[in-house]
N, CA, C and O atoms as a DFTB+ gen file, in Angstrom:
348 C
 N C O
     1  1     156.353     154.418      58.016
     2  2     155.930     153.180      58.638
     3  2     155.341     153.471      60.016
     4  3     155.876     154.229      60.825
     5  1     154.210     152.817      60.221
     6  2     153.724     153.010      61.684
     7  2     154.260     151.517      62.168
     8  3     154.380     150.410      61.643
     9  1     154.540     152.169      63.588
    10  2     155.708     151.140      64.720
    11  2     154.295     150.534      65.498
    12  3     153.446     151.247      66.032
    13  1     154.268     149.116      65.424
    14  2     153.785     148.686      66.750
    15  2     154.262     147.673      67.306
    16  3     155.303     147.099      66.986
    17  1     153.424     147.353      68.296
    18  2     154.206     146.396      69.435
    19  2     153.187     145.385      68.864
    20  3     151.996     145.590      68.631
    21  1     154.143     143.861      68.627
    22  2     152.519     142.448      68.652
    23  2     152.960     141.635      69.751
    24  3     152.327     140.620      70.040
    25  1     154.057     142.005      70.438
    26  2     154.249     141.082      71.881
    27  2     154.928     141.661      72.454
    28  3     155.866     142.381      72.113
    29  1     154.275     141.250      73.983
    30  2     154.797     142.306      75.082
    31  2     155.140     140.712      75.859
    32  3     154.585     139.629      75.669
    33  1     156.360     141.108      76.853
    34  2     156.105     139.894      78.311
    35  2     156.854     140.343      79.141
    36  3     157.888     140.798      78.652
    37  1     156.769     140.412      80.236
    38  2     157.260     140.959      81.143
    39  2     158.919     140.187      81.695
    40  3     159.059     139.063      81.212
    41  1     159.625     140.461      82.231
    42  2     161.344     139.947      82.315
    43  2     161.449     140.707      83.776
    44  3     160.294     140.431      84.098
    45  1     161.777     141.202      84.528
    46  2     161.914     141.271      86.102
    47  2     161.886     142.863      86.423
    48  3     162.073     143.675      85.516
    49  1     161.630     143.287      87.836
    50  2     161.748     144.566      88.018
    51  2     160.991     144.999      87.353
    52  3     159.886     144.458      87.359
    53  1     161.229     146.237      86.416
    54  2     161.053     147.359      85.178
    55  2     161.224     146.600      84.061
    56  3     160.619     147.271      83.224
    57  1     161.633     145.677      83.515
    58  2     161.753     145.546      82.236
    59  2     160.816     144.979      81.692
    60  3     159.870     144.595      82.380
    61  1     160.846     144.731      79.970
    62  2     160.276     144.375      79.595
    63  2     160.789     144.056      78.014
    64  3     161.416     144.884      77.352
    65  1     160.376     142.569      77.473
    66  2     160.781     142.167      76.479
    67  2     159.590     142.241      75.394
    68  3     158.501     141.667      75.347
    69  1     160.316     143.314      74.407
    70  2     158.552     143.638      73.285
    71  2     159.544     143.042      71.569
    72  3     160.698     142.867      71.180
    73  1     158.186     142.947      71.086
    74  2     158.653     142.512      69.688
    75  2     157.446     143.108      68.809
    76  3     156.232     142.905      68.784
    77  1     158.552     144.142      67.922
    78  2     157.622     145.326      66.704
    79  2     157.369     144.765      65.654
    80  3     158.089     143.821      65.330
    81  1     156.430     145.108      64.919
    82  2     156.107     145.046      63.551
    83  2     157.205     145.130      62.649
    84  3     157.110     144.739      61.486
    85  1     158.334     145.663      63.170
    86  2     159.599     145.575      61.921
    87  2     160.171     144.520      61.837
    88  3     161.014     144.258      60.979
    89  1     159.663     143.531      63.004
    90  2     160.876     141.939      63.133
    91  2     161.878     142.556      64.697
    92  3     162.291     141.712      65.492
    93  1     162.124     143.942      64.913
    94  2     162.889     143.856      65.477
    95  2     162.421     143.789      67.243
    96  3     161.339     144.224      67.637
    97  1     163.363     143.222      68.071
    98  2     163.095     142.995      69.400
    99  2     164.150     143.063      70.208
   100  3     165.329     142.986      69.863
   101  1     163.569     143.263      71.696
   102  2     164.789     143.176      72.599
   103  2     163.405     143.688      74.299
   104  3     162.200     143.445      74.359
   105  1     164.273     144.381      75.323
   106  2     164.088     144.300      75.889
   107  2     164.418     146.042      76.468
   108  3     165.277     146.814      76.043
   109  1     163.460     146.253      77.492
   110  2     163.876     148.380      77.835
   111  2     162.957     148.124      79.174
   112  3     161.977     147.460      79.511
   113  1     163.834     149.011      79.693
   114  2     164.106     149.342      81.304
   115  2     163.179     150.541      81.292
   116  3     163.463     151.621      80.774
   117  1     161.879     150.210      82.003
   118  2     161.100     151.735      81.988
   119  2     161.268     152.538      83.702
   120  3     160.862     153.644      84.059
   121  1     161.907     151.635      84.377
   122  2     162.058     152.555      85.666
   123  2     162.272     153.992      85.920
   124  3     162.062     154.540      87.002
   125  1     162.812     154.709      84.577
   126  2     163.307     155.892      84.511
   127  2     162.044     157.010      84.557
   128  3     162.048     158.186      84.924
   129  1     161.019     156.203      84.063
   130  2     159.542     156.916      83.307
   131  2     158.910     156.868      84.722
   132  3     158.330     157.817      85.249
   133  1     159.120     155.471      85.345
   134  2     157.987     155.601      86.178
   135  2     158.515     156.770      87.431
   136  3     157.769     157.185      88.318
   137  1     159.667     157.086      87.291
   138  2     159.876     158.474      88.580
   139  2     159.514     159.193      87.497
   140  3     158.287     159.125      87.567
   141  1     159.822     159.979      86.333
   142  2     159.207     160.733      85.996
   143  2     157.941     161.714      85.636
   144  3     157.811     162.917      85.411
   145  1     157.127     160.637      85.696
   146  2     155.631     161.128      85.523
   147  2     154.894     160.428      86.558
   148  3     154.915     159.216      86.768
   149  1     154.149     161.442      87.271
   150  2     153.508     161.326      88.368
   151  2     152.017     160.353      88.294
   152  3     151.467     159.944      89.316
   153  1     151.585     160.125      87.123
   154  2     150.409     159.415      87.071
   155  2     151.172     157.286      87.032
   156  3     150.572     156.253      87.328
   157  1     152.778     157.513      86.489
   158  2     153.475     156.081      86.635
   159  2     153.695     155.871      88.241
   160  3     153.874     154.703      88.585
   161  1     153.700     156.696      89.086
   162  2     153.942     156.031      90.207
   163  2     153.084     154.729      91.261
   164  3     153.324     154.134      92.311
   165  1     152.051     154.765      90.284
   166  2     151.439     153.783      91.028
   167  2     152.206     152.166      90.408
   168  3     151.767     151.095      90.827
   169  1     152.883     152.199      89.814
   170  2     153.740     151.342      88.815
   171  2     154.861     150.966      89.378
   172  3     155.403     149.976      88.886
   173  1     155.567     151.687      90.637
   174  2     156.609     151.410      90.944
   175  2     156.237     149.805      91.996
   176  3     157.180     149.117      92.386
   177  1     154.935     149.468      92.285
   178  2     154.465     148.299      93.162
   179  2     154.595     147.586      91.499
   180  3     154.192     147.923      90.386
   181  1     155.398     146.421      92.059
   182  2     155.604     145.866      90.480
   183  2     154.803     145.086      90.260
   184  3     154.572     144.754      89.098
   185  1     154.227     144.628      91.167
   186  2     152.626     143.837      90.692
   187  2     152.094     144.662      89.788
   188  3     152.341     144.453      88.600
   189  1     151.339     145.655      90.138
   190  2     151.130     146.562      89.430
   191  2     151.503     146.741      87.971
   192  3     151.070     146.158      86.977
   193  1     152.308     147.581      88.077
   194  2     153.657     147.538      86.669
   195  2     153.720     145.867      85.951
   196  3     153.812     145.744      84.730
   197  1     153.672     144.922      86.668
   198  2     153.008     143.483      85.636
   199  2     152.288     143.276      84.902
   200  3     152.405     142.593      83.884
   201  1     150.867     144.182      85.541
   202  2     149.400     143.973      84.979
   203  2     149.348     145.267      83.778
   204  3     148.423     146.079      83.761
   205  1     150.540     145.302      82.763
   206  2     149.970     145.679      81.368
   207  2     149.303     145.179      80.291
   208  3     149.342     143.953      80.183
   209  1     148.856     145.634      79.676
   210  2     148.508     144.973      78.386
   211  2     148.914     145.981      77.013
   212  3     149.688     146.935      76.929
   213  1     148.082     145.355      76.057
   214  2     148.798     145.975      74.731
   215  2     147.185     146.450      74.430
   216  3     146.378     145.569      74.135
   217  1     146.691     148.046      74.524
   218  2     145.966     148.564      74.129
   219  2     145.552     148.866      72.240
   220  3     146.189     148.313      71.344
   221  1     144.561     149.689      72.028
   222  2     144.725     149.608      70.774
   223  2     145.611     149.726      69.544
   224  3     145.551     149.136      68.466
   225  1     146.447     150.646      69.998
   226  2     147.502     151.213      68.860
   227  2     148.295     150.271      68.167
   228  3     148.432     150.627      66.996
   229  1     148.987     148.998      68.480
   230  2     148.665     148.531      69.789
   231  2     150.449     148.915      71.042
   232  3     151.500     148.336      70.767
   233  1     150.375     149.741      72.049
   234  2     151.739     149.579      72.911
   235  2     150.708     149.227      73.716
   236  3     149.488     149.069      73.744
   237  1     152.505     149.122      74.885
   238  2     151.729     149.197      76.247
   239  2     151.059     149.445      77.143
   240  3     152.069     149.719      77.792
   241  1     149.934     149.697      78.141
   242  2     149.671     150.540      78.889
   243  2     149.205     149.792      80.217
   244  3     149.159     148.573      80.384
   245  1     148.807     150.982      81.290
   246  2     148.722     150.128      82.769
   247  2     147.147     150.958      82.959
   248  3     146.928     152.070      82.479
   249  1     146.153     150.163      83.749
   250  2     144.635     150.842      84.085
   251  2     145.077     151.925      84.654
   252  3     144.446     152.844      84.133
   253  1     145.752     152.314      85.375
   254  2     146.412     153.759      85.731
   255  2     146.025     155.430      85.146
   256  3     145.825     156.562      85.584
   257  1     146.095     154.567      83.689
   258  2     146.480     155.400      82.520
   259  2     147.472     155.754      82.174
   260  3     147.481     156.654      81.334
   261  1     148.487     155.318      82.568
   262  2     149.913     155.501      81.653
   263  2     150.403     154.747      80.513
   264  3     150.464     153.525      80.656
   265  1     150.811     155.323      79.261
   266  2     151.287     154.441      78.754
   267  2     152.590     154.591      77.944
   268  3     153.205     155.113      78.874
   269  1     153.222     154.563      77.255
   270  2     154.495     154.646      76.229
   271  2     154.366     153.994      75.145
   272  3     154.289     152.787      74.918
   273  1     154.335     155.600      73.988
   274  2     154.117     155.168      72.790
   275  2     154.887     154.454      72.553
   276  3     155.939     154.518      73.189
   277  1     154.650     153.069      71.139
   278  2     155.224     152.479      70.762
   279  2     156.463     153.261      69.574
   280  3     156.666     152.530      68.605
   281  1     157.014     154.178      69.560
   282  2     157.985     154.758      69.152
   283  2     158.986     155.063      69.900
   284  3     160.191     155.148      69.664
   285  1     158.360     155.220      70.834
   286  2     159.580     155.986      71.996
   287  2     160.221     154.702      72.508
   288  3     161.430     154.648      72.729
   289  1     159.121     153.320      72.757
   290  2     159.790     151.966      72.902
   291  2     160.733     151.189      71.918
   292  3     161.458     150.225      72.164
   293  1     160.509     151.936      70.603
   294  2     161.288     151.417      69.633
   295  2     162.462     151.818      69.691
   296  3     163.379     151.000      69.612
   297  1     162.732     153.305      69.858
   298  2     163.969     154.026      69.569
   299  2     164.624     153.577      71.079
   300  3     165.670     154.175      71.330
   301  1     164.138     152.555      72.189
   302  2     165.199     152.537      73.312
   303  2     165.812     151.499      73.195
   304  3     166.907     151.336      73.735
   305  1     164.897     150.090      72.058
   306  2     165.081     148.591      72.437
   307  2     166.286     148.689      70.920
   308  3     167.287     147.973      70.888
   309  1     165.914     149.768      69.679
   310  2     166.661     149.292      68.739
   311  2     167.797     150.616      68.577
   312  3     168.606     150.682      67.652
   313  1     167.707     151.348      69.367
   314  2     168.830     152.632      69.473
   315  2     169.148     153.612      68.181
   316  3     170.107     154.292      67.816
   317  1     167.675     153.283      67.630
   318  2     167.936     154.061      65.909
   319  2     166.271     155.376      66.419
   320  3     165.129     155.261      66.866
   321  1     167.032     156.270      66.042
   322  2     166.129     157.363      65.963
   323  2     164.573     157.099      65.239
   324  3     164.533     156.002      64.683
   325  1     163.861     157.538      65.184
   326  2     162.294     157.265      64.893
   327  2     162.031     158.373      63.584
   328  3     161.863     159.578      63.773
   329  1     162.031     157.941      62.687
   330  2     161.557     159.580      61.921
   331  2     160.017     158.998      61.077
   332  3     159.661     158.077      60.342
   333  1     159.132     160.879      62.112
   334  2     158.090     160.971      61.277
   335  2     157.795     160.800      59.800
   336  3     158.499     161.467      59.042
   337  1     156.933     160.070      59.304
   338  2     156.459     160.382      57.924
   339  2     155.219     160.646      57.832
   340  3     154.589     159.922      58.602
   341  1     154.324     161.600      57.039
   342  2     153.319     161.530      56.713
   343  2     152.665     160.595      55.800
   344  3     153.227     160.559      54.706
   345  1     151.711     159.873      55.907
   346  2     151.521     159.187      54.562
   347  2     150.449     159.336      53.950
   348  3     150.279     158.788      52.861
């Protein structure tokens, strides 16, 4: 199954409330990402970090160029591991 995001909205700080193509939803704390990778720091101005949208695939991303695949958002909001398939 390919994972995507069909709604994104923003909830305070870092977070963010998304809802996947599986039905399933909730909400993930990306503050952790944005110290991690040096191209998210322009993200920590949360205006900024507001102004995402849902690019093609479709996840999130910021004009920055950062973004987080919609897998890695799945496995934080639904706490179940992601496994590749070829199809």
């Amino acid at each position: 199954m390919i994972i995507k995001i069909e709604e994104a909205r923003y909830i305070d700080n870092y977070r963010l409330w998304l809802r996947f193509n599986t039905g399933e939803n909730g909400e993930v704390d990306l503050i952790d990402l944005l110290h991690k990778y040096p191209i998210a720091k322009p993200l920590l101005n949360k205006s900024k970090f507001k102004s995402f949208y849902l690019d093609e695939w479709p996840t999130i991303a910021w004009k920055c160029g950062f973004d987080v695949s919609p897998e890695t958002l799945y496995e934080r909001i639904s706490e179940k591991q992601f496994t590749w398939v070829k199809e």
